[in-house]
N, C-alpha and C positions, 0 to 999 in steps of 0.2 A: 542784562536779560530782557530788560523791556524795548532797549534797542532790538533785539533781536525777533521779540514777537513784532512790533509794527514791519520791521522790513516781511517777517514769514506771510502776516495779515496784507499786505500791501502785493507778495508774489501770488499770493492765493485769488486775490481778487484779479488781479490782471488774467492769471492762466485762466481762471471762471470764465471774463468776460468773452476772451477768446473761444472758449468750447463752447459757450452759448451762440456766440456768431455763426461758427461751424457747424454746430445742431440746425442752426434755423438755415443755412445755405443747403444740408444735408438733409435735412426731414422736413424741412417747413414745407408749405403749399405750397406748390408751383402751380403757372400757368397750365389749365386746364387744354386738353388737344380740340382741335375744331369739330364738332363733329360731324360721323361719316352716313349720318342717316339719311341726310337726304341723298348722297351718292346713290344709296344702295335702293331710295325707292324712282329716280330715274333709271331711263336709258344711259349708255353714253351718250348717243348722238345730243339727247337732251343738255345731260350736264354740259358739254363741252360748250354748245351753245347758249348757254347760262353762264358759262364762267367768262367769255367772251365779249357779251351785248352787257349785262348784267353790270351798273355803276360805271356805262363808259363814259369818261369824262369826267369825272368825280376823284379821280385821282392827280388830277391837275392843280398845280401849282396856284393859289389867289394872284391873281394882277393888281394886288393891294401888299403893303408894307414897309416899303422905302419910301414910301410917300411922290412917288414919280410918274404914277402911273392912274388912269380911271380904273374904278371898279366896274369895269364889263366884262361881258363874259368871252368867251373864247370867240374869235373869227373863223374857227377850221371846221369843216363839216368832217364828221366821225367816217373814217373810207369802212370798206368790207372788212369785218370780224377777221380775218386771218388773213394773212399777206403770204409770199414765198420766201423759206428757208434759206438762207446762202449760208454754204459752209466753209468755215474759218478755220484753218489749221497750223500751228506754229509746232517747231520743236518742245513748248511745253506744253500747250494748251490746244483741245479742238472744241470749236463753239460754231455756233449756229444765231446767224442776225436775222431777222423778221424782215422784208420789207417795209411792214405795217410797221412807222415809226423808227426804222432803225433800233428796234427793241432787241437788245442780248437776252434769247431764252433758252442757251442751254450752253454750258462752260465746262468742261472738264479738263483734269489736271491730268496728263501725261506721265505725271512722275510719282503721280499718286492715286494705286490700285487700291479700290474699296477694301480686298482682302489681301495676305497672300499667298491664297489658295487660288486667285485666276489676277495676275498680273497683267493682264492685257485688257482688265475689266477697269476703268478708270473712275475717280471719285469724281461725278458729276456735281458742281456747286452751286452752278444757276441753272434752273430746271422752269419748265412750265409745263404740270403734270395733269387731273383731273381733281384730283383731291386736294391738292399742294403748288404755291408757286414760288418764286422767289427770284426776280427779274432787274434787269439793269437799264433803266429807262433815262430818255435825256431828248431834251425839244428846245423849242422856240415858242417865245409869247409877248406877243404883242397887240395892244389893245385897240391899235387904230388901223394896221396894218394885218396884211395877212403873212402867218406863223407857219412852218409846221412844227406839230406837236408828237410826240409818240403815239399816235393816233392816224398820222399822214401815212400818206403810201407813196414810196420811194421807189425809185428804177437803179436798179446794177448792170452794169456792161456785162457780167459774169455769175452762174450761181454756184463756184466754187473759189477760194483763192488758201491758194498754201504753199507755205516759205520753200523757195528752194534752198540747196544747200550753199549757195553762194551768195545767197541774202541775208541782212542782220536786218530788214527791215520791213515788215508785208504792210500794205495798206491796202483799206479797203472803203472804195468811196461810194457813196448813196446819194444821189441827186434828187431833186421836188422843185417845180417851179410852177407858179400861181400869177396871173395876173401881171406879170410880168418882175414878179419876186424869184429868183433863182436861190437856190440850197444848195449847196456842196457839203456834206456832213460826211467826212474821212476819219474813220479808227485806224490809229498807226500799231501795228503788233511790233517788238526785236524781239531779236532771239536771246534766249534764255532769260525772260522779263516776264512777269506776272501785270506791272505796271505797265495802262496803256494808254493811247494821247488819243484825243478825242479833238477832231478840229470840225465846227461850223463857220464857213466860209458864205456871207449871203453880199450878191451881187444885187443891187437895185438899178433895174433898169426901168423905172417908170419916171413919170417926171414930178413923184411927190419924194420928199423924205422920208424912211422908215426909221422907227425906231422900234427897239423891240430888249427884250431879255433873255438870258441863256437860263435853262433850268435840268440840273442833274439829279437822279431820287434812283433808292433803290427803294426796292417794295419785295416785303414778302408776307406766307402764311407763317401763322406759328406753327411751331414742329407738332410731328403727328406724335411723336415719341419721345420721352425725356428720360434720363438716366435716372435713377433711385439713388444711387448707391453712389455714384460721380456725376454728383452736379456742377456743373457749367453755366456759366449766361449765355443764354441766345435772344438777342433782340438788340437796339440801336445804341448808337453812342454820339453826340456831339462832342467837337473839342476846337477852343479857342484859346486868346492868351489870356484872356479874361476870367470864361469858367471854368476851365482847363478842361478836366477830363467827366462827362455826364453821362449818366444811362438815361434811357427814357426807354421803358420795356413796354409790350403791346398793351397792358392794363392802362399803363399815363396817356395813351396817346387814345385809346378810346374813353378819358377822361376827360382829358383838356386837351384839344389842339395842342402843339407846341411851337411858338416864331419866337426868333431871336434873330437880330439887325448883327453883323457880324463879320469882323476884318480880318480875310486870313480864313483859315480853323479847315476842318474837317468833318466829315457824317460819314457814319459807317454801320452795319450790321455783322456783329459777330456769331460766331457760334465757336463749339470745342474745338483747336489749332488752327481755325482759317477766319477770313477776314474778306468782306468787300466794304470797297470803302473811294468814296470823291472826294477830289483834293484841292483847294484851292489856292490860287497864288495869296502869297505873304499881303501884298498890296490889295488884293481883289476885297471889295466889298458884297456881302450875300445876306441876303435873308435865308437863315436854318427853318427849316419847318418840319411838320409832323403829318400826316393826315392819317385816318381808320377808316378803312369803307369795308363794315360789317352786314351790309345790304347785300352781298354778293358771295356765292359760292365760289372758291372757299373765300374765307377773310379775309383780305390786305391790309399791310401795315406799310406804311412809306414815311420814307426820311430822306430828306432833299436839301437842295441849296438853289438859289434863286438869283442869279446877277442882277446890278443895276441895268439901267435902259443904257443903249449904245444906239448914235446917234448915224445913219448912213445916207447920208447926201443922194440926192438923184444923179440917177448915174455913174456913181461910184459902189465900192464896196467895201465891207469891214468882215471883223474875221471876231469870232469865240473861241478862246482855248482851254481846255481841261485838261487833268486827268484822273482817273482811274485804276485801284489796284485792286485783284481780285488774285487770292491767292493765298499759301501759308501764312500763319504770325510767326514769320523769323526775325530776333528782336533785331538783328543789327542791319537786315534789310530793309524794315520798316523804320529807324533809325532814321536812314538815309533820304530817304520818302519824303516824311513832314512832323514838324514836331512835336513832341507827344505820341503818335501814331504807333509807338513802340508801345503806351499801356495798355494797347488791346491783349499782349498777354497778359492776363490780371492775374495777379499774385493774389490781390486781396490786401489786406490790411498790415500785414508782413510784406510790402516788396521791397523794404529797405533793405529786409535779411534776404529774399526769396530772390534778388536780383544779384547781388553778388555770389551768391551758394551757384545760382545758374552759370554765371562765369567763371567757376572754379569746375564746374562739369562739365565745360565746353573743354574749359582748357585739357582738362584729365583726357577728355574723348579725342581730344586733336593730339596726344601723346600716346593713345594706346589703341586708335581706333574702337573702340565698342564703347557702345554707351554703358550696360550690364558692369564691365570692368571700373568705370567710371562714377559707376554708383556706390560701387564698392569705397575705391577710393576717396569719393567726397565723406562717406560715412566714416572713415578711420580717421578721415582729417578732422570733422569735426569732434571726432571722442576724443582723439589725441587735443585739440585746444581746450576741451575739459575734461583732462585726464587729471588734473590738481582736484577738480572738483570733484569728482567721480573719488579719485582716492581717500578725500575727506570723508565720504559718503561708506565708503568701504569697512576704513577705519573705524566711524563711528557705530557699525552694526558689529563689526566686530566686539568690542567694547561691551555696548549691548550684551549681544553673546554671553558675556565674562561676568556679567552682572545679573545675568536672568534668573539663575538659583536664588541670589539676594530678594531678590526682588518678589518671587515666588513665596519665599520665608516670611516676606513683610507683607503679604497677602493674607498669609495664614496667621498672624500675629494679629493684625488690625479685623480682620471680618469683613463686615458689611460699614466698617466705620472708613467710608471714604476718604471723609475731610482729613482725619489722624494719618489713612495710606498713603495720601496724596502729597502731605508735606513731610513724612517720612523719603518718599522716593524722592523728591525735591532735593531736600538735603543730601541723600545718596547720590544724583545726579550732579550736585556740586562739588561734594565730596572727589568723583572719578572723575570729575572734570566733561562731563558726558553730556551733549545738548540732545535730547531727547528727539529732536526734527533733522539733526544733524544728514539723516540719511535721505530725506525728501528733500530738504531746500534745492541740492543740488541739481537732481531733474525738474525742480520746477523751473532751475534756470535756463536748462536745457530743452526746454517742451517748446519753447516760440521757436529755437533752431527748427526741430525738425518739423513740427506744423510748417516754416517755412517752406521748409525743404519739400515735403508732402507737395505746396502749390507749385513751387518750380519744375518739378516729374511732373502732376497733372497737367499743366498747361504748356509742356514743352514737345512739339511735335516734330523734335529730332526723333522720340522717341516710338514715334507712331510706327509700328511695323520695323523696327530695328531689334536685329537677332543678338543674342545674349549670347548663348551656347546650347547644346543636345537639343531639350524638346522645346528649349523656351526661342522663339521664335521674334517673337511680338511682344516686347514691352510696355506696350503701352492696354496689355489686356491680361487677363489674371492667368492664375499657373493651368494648364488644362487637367492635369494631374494631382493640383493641390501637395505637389512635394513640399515648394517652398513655406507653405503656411504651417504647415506639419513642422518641420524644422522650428519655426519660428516659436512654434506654441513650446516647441523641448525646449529650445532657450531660454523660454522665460518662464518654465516650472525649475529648471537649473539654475535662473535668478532668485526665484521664491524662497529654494532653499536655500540659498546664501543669506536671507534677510533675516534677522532676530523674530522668532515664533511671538505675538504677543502671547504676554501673563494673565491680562485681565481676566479671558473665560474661553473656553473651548470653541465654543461657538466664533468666536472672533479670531482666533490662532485660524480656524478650518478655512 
């Protein structure tokens, strides 16, 4: 018996800690939205020229960290506030690059309509709005040489380019040349890829050496609007072999700067089912960084990486490669990408349980087509693996049941003399052989399952906008109808009364 209370005292405290985590992910404070006052007591013409001039250059990477470099400040003189549009269109994705900088400020996924009530209305992911931005920036720095920076202004032979059908491959190149420093800065699109190559080619045709560094950083605001009821992380992540997987949300980063020296890894900003994120090669050494520049309408958060210096001979020339992936968290495409890159769907604390439950619902999904059917099925498979325990559970209320009259009668026998009722029913409970927890232990064994299983549906963006059947359309949004919650509440008053009425007192049976 006392074996039995430390294991019940041991599941109790684990299920605790878990709903306390859960509570604090689900009601805790969240990041407060930026606000929209001073929007509303400019102009536009004002804001937009405020959010433009406003901290330019202050989101630039330090020429300090690896120890390779002076601490001076940038060579590039700041071009005009706004550059021209060039529009970028692939089979999945149509985005819009800046001149100014070769800056990506507007990204939309083709295969992913905001609603689906207008399918033709696409979820735009990188955006540069008045209120709001959330941008995909990448330059050159160099402390003795001249750079361009995302701040440079670039020339295109063209201000459209989009894949034909007999391409798996569009590129698109942006040229800058200074002094006799040439730029060739090429975004490579294929088709049906979210991941994309990013090439800096610089030709030195002067007759000194340049040397210089590559730097890639997304930057955004925080959200205007946050879930209550299904929270999510939105804000950055680092990952190397070292620290592996790290948040750094917009509070740390207007806290403390964040740099870390780093071989390999990743930076990213997440939000609910998508992901942009710079990748580094395996080999590549980079300085991780942070910056906040809360000096400027709206507020910027940026997360970056910083190559070493690369050394290019006069007269010759050397090349930068990256890439880039902006797009779904689909785990086994992200997989493939870089490693780790798959925990941006975060389970949470459960992904030991929350990541195999999700390949048992891929699989189900790839045998019956519907995810709806598949949810089904994972939930019968998991009661069927605790159907032993579930029938213990049964057995034991049943039991219960059979003894309730007894137990009523030794209510009425003892009074208000607890201590006397208490080892009476003891006795009586060993007597029938009847463990009084018998019918909880079991779901408390079963509660990490499906909390698991809770984070796998949350953060699984098969489920975005995939139809069930009749009204239910969108799984991944609540019943419009409220049928199914109705159903679910009859089920578990149908539960209730299956369960032994407590004897103690009225109040507690109700």
């Amino acid at each position: 018996m006392d074996n039995s209370r430390l294991f019940l005292y041991a599941a109790l405290a684990f299920v605790g800690l878990l709903i306390w985590e859960q509570w604090k992910a689900d009601y805790g404070p969240q990041p407060e939205p930026v606000p929209v006052v001073q929007q509303q007591q400019q102009s536009s013409s004002n804001i937009s020229a405020q959010s433009n001039t406003a901290g330019m250059g202050s989101d630039l990477p330090e020429l300090v960290g690896l120890g390779n470099e002076s601490a001076t400040g940038s060579n590039n003189n700041a071009a005009a506030a706004t550059g021209k549009l060039i529009h970028i269109e692939t089979d999945v994705i149509d985005a819009q690059i800046d001149t100014l900088g070769g800056v990506i400020k507007s990204l939309k996924l083709k295969k992913f309509p905001v609603d689906i009530e207008h399918p033709n209305d696409f979820l735009e992911i990188i955006y540069n709005r008045q209120d709001s931005l959330y941008l995909v920036q990448n330059g050159l720095r160099s402390s003795a040489s001249v750079a361009p920076t995302h701040y440079s202004s670039f020339t295109t032979a063209k201000d459209s380019y989009v894949m034909d059908d007999s391409s798996d491959v569009l590129r698109v190149p942006f040229e800058w040349q200074e002094n006799g420093i040439q730029v060739i800065k090429t975004y490579e699109f294929k088709r049906g890829n979210y991941l994309v190559d990013l090439k800096h080619r610089i030709i030195n045709q002067t007759d000194s050496d340049w040397v210089g560094s590559q730097y890639r950083q997304l930057q955004r605001s925080r959200p205007l609007e946050t879930s209550k009821i299904l929270y999510t992380y939105t804000g950055s992540v680092v990952y190397n072999d070292e620290i592996k997987y790290e948040k750094i949300d917009f509070d740390d980063m207007e806290e403390k700067p964040f740099q870390l020296e780093s071989s390999g890894g990743w930076v990213a900003m997440l939000q609910h089912y998508f992901i942009s994120a710079w990748v580094a090669k395996p080999e590549e050494t980079n300085l991780l960084y942070s910056i906040a520049n809360t000096k400027r309408f709206p507020a910027s958060y940026t997360i970056g990486m910083r190559s070493e210096n690369q050394l290019i001979n006069a007269g010759s020339e050397g090349e930068f490669n990256s890439q880039f992936f902006v797009g779904p968290k689909i785990v086994n495409r992200l997989e493939e990408i870089a490693p780790g890159l798959e925990l941006t769907v975060d389970y949470g604390a459960l992904t030991f349980l929350s990541k195999p439950l999700y390949w048992l619902l891929s699989f189900y999904n790839s045998l019956v087509g519907n995810w709806g059917i598949a949810i089904i099925l994972l939930t019968l498979t998991v009661k069927a693996v605790f159907y032993k325990l579930s029938e213990k559970s049964y057995k034991s209320m049943a039991r219960m049941r059979k003894v309730g009259p007894r137990l009523k009668a030794l209510k009425e026998r003892y009074g208000d003399d607890r201590q006397q009722m208490n080892k009476a029913m003891m006795e009586l409970y060993k007597t029938e052989k009847i463990n009084p927890m018998g019918g909880c232990l079991p779901m408390l064994v079963q509660m990490p399952v499906f909390i698991a299983l809770y984070w796998a549906l949350l953060e699984s963006v098969d489920l975005r906008q995939a139809p069930f059947f009749l009204w239910i359309q969108d799984l991944s949004v609540m019943d419009p109808y409220f049928i199914l919650p109705v159903l679910m509440g009859i089920s578990m008053i149908i539960q209730q009364k299956l369960s032994p009425t407590p004897m103690a007192d009225p109040v507690q049976a109700k």
